[in-house]
MMTF fields as JSON, N, C-alpha, C and O atoms, coordinates in Angstrom:
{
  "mmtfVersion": "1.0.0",
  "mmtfProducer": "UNKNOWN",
  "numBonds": 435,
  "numAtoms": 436,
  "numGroups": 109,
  "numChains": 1,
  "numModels": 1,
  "chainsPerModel": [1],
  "groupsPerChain": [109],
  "chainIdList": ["A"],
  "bondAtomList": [4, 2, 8, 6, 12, 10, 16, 14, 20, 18, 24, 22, 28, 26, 32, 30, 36, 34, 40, 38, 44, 42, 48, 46, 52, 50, 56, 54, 60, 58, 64, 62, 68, 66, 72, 70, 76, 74, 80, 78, 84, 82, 88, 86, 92, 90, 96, 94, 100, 98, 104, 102, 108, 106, 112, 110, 116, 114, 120, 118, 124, 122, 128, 126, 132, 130, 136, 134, 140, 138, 144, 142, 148, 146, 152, 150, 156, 154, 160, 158, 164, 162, 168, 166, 172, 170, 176, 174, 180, 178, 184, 182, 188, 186, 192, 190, 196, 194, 200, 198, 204, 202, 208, 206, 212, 210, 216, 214, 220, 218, 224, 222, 228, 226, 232, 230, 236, 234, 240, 238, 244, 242, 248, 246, 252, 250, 256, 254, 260, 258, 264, 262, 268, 266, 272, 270, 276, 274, 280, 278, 284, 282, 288, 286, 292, 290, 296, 294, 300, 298, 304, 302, 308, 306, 312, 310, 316, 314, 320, 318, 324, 322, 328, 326, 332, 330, 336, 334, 340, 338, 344, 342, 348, 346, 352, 350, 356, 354, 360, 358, 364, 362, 368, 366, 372, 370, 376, 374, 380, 378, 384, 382, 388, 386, 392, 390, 396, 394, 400, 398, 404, 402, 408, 406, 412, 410, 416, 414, 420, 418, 424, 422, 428, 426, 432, 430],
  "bondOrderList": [1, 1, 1, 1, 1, 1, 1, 1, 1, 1, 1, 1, 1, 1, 1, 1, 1, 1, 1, 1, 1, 1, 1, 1, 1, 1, 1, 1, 1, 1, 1, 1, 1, 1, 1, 1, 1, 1, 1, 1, 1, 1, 1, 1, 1, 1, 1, 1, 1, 1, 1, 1, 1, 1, 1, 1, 1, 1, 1, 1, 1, 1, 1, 1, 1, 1, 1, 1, 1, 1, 1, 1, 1, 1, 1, 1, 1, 1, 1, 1, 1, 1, 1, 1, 1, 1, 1, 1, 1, 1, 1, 1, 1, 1, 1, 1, 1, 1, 1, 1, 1, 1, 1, 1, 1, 1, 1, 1],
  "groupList": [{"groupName": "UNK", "atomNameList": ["N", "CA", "C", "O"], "elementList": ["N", "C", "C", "O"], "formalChargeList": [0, 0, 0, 0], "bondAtomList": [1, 0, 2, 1, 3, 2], "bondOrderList": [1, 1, 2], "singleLetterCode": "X", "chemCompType": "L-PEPTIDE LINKING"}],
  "groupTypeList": [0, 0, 0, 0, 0, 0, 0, 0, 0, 0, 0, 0, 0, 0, 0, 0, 0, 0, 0, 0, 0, 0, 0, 0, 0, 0, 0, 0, 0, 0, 0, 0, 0, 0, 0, 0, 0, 0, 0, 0, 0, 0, 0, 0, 0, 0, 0, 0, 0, 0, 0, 0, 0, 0, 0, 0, 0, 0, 0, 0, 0, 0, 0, 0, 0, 0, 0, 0, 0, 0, 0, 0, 0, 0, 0, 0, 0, 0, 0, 0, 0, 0, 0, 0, 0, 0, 0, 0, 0, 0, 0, 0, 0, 0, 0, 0, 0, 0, 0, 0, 0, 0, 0, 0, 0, 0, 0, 0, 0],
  "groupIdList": [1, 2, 3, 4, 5, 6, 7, 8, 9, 10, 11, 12, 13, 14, 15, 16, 17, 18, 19, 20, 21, 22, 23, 24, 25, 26, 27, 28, 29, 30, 31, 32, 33, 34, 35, 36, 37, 38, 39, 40, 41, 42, 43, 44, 45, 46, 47, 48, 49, 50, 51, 52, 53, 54, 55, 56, 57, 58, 59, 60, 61, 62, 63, 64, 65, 66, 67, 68, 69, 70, 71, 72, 73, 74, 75, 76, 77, 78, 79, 80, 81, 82, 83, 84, 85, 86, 87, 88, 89, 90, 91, 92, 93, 94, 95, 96, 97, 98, 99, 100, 101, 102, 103, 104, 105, 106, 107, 108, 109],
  "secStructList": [7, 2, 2, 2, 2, 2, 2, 7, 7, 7, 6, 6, 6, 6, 0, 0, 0, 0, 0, 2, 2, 2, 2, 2, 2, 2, 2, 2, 2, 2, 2, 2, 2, 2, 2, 2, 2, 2, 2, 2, 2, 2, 2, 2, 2, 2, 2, 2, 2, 2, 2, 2, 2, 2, 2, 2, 2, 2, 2, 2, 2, 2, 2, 2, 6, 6, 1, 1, 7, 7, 1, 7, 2, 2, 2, 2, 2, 2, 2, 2, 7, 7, 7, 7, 7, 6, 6, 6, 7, 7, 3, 3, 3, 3, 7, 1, 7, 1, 1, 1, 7, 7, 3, 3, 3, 3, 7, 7, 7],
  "xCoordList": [-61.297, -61.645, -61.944, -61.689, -62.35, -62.764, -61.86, -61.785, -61.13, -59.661, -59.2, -59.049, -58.798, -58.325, -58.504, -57.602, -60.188, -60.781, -60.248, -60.104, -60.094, -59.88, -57.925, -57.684, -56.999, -55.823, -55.675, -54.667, -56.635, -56.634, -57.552, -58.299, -57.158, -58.105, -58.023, -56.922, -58.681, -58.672, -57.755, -57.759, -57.278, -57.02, -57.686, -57.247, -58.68, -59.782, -60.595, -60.82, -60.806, -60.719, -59.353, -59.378, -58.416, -57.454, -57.453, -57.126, -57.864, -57.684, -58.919, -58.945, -59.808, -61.331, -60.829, -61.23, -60.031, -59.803, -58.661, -58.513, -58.032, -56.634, -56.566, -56.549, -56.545, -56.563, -57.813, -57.529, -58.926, -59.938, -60.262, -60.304, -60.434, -60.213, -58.708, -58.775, -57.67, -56.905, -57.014, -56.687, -57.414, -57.79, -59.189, -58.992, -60.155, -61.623, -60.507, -60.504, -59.847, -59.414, -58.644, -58.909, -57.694, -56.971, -57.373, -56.831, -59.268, -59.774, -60.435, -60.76, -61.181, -61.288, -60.584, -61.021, -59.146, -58.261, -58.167, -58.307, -57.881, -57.511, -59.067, -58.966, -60.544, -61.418, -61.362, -61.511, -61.095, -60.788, -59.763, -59.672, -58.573, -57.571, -58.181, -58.065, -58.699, -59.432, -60.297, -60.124, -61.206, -62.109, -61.168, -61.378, -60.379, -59.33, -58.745, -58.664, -58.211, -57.607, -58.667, -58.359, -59.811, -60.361, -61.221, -61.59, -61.324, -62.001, -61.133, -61.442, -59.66, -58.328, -58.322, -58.279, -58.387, -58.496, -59.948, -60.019, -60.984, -62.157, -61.53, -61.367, -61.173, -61.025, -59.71, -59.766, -58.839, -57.979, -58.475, -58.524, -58.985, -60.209, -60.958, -60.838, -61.915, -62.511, -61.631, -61.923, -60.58, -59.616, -59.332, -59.303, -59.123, -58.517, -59.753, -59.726, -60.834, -62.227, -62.559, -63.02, -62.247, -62.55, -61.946, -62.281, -60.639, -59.664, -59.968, -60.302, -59.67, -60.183, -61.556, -61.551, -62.573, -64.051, -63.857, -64.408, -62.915, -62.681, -61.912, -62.142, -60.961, -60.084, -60.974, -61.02, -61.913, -62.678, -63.654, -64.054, -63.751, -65.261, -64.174, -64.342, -63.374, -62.326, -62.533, -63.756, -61.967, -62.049, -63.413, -63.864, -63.62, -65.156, -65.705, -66.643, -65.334, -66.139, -65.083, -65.296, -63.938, -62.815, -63.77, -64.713, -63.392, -64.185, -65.355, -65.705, -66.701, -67.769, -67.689, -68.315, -66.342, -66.53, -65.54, -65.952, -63.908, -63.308, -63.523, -63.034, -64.272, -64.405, -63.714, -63.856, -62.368, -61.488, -61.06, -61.469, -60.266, -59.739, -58.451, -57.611, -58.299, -57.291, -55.795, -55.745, -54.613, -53.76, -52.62, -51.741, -52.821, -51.806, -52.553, -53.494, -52.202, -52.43, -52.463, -53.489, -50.924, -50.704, -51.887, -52.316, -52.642, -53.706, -54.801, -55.229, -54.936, -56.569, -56.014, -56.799, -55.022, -54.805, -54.852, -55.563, -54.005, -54.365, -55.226, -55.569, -56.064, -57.423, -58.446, -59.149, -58.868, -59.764, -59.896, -60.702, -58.489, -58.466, -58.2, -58.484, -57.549, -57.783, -56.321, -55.504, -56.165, -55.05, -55.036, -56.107, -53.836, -52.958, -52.07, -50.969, -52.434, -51.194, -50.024, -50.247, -48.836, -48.394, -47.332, -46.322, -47.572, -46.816, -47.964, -47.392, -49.073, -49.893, -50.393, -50.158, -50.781, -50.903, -50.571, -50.618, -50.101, -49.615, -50.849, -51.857, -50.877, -51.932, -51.17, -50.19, -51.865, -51.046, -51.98, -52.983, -51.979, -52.771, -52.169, -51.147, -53.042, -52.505, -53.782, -54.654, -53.408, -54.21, -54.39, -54.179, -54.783, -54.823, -54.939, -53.929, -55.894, -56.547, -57.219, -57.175, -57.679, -57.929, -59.332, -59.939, -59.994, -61.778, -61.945, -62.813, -61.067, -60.769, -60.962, -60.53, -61.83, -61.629, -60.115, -59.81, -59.194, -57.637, -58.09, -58.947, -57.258, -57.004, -56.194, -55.177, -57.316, -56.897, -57.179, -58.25, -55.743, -55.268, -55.069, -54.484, -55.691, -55.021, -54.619, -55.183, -53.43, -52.801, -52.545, -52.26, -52.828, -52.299, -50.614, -50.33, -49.61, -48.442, -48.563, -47.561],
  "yCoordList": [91.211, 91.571, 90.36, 90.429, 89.502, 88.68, 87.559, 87.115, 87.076, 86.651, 87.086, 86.263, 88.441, 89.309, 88.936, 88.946, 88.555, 88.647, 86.657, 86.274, 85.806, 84.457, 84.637, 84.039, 85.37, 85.552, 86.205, 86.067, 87.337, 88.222, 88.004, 88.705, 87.012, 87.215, 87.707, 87.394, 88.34, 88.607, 87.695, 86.466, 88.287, 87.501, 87.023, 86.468, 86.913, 86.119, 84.924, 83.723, 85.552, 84.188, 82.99, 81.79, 83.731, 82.837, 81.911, 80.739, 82.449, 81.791, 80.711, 79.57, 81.299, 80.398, 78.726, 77.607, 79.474, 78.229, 77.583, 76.518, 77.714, 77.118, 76.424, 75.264, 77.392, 77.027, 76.465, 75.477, 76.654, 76.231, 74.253, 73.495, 73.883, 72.841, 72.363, 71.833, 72.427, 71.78, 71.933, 70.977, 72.967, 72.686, 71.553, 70.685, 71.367, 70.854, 69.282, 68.537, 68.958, 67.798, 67.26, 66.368, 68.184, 68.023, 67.635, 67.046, 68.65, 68.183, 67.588, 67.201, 66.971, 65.139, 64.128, 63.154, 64.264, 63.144, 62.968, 61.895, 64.339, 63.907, 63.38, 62.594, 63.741, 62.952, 61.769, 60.912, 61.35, 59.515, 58.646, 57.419, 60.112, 59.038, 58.947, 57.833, 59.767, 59.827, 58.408, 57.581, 58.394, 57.358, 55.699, 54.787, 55.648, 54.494, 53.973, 52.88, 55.745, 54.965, 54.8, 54.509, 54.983, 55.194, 53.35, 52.607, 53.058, 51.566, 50.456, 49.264, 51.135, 50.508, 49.801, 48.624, 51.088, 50.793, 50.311, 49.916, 50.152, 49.295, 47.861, 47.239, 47.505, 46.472, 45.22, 43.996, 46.053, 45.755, 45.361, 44.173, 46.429, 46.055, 44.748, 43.842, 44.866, 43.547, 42.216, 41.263, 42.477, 40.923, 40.736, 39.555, 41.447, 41.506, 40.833, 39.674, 41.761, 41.363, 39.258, 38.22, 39.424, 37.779, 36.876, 35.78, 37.421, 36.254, 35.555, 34.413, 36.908, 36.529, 35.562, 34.656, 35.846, 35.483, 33.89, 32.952, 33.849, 32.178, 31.373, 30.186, 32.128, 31.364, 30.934, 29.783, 32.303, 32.097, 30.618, 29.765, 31.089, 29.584, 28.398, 27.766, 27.945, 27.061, 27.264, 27.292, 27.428, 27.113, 26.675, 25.685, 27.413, 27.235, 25.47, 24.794, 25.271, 23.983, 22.805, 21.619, 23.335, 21.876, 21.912, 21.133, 22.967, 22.5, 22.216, 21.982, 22.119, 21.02, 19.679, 18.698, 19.815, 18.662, 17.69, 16.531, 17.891, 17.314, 17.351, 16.437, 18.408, 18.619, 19.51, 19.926, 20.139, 21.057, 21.881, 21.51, 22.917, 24.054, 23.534, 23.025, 23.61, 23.194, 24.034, 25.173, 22.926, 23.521, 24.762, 25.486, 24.74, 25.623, 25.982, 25.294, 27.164, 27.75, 27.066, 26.873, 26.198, 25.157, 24.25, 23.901, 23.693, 22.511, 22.986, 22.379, 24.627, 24.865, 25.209, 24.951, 25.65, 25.707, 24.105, 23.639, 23.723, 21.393, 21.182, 20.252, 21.368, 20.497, 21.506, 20.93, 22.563, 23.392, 24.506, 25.424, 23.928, 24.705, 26.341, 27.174, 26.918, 28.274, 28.53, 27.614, 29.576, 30.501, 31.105, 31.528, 31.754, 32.31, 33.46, 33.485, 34.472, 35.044, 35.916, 37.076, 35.283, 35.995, 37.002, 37.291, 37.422, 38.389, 39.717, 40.802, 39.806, 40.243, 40.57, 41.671, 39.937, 39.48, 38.572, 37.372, 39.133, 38.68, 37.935, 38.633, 36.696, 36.16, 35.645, 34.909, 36.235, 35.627, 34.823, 35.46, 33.634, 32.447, 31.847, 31.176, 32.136, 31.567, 30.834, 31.342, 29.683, 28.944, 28.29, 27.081, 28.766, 28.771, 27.073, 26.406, 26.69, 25.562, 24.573, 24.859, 23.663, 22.825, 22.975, 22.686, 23.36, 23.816, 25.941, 26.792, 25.887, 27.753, 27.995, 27.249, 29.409, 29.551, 30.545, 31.307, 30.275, 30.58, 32.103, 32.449, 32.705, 34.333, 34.332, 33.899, 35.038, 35.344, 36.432, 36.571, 37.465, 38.301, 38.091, 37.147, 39.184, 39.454, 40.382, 41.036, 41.088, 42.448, 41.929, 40.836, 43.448, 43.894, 44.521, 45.428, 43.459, 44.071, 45.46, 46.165],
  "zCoordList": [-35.715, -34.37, -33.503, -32.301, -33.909, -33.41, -33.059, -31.914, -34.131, -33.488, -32.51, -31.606, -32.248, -31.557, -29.864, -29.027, -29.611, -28.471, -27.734, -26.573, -29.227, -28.732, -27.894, -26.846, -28.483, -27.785, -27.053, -26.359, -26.781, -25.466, -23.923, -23.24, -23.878, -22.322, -21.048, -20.596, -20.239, -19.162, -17.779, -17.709, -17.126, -15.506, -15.01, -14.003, -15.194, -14.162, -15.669, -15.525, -16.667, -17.702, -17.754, -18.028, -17.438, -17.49, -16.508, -16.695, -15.272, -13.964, -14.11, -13.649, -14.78, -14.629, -16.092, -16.414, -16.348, -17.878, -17.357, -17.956, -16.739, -16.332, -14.837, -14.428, -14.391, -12.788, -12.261, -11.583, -12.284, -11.848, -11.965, -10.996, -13.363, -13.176, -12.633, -11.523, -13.068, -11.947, -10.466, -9.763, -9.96, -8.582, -8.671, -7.822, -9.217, -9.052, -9.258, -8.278, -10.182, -9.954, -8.436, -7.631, -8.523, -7.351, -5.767, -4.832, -6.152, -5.011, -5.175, -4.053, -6.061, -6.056, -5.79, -5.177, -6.314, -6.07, -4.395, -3.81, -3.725, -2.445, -1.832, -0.89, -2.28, -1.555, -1.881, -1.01, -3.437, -3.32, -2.945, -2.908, -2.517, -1.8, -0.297, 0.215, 0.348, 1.516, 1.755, 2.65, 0.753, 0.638, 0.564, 1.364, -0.317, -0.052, 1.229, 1.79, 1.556, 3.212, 4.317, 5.472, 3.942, 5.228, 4.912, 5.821, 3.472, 3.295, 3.255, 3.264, 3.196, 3.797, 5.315, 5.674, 6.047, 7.783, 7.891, 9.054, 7.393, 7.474, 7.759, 8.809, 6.139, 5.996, 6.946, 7.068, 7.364, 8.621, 9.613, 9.931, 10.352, 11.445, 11.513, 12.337, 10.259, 9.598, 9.986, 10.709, 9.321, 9.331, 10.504, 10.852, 11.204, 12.387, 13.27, 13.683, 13.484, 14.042, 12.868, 13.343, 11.944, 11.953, 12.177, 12.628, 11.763, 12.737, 14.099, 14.416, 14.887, 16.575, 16.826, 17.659, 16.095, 16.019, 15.7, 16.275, 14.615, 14.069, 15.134, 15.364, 15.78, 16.78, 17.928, 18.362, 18.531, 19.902, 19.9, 20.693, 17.923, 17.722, 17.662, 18.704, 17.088, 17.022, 18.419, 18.551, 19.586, 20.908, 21.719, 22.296, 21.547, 22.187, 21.123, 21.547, 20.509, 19.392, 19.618, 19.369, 20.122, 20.849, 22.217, 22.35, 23.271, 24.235, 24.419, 25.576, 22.919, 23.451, 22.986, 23.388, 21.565, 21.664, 22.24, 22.19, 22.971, 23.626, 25.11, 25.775, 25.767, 27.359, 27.867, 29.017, 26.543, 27.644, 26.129, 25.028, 26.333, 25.731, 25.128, 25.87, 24.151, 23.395, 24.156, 24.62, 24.057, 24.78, 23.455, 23.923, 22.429, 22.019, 21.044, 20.646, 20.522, 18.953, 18.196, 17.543, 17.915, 16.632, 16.677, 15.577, 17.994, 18.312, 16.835, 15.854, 17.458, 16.671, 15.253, 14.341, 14.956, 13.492, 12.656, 11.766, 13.251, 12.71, 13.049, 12.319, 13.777, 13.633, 13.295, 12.465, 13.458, 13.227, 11.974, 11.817, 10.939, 9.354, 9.784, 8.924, 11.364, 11.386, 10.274, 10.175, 9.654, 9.273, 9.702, 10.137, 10.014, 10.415, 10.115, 10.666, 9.259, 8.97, 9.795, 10.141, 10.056, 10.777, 10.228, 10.87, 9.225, 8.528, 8.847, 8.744, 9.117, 9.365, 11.185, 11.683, 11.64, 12.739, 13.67, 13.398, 15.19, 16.242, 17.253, 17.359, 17.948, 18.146, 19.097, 18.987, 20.377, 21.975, 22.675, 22.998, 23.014, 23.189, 24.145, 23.997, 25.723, 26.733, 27.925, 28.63, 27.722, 28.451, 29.85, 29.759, 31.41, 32.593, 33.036, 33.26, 33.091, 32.824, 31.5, 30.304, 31.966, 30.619, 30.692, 29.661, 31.667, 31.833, 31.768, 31.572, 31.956, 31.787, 30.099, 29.22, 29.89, 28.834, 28.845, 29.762, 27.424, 27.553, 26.94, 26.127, 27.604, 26.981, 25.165, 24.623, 24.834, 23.658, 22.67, 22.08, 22.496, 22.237, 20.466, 19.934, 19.808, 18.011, 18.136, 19.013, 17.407, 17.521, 15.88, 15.39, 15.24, 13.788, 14.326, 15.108, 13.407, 13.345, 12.833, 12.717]
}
């Protein structure tokens, strides 16, 4: 008899032994893929936000210590150690005057 009861189960035992955990996984996985992309686009932002921050100080640290604003991108990358990635990011660097602080733009490709 008792055998009997381990091969016979109910529709709703079946559903509770079978189906249930694969859904409970399924909906874990999609909250930790959630959690990935969302510490993904953090971390973009981030790079993005330090890049700009390193370039503005690279500028701002030529003009106290030369008197004026460095005239090109390439200037502050050779003398000021900035990188660059431009497989990554687009960096539009345009300078009015040599006492003007120069407009400067980071865009994530």
């Amino acid at each position: 008899m008792k055998s009997d009861r381990i091969f016979k189960k109910s529709g709703w035992e079946l559903i509770k032994s079978a189906v249930l955990p694969i859904l409970f996984t399924v909906i874990v996985l999609l909250i930790i893929g959630n959690g990935l992309r969302q510490a993904e686009a953090s971390s973009r932002a981030e790079g993005l936000r330090i890049l700009d921050d390193s370039i503005r100080r690279a500028v701002v640290t030529a003009y106290a210590i030369e008197g004026r604003y460095p005239e090109s991108l390439h200037y502050i990358e050779e003398n000021f150690g900035i990188h660059i990635d431009r497989e990554r990011f687009i960096v539009h660097y345009r300078i009015f005057a040599p006492n003007l602080m120069p407009e400067i733009v980071v865009i994530e490709r």
